[in-house]
N, C-alpha and C positions, 0 to 999 in steps of 0.2 A: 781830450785830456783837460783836466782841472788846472787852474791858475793858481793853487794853494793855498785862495782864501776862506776865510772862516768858512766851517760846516754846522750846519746845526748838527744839533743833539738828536735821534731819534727816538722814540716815546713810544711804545705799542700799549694798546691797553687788551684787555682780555680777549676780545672777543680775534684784532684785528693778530694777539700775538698765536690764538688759536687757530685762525687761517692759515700762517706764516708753518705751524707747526706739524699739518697734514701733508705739508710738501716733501719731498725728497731731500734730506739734506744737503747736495750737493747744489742743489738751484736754490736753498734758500739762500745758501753761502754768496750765490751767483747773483741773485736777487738784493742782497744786502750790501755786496762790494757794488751794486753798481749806481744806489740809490743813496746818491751825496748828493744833499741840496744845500746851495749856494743862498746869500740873500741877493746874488745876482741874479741866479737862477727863476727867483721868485718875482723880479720886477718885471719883466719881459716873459711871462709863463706860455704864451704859445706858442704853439708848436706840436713837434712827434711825440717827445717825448714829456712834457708837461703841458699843464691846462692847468683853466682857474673856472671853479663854476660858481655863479652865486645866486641866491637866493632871499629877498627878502634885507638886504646886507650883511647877507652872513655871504664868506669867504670859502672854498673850500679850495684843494688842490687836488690835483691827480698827476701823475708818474705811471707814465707804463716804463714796462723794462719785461721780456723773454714773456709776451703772451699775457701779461697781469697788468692788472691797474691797482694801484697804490694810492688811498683817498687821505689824504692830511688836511693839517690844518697848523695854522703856525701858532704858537704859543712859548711865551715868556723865552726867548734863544734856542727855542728847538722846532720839534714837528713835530706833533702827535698824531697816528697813524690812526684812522678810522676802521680802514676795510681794505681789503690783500684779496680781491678776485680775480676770476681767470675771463678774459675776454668773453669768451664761449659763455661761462654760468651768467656775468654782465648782460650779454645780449638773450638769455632764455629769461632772466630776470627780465628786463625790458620787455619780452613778448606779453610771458605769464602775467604784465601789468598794465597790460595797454596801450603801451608805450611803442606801438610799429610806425609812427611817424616817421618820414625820411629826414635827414636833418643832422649833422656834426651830433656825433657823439657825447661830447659835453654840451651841447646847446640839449639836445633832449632831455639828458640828466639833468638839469637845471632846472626845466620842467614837469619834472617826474616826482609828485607827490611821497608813491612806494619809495622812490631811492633816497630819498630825506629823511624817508623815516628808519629807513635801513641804517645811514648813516648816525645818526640821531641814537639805535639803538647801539652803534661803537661807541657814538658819545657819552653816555651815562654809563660806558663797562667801566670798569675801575683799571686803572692800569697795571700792567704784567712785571 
């Protein structure tokens, strides 16, 4: 349970509100009530449920919740949402890129070229 401090804003842009929109309504509902992020949240990010990958000094987030990973990024009091995958399509994306190293989840994605630019490509959607 939350402490009732600030939440940010959440931001989807195209690509990541088009993810969001192939799901079932009822989990995205599930999916959205359960993804409040805290800027507590963001100081101490490891863990089950968030990670911090980064790159170069770029910053990135992830949030799983019910099977998905949720790829943010914080900006100006909120979050802007990169990418809304399902664990499964994650790790066939990892395969399909060469990416079968053993190794923490976000430590691979970190160095995983394909997933930056996946990322990259949320980045320049325009928002939803």
């Amino acid at each position: 349970m939350r402490d009732g401090g600030p939440v940010f804003q959440v931001i989807f842009n195209e690509i990541s509100a088009a993810e969001m929109s192939q799901l079932d309504t009822i989990l995205q509902l599930e999916l959205l009530t359960e993804f409040k992020v805290t800027p507590e949240d963001l100081s101490a990010p490891h863990g089950d449920r968030f990670g911090r990958i980064e790159r170069d000094g770029k910053a990135l987030y992830r949030y799983r919740a019910k099977g998905y990973r949720i790829y943010f990024e914080v900006v100006d009091g909120g979050v802007r949402v990169h990418r809304v995958l399902h664990r499964n399509s994650l790790k066939d994306f990892l395969f399909r890129n060469g990416s079968r190293r053993d190794g923490a989840e976000d430590e691979v994605l970190a160095n995983s070229k394909n997933f930056w630019k996946l990322i990259e490509e949320g980045q320049r959607a325009r928002r939803a």
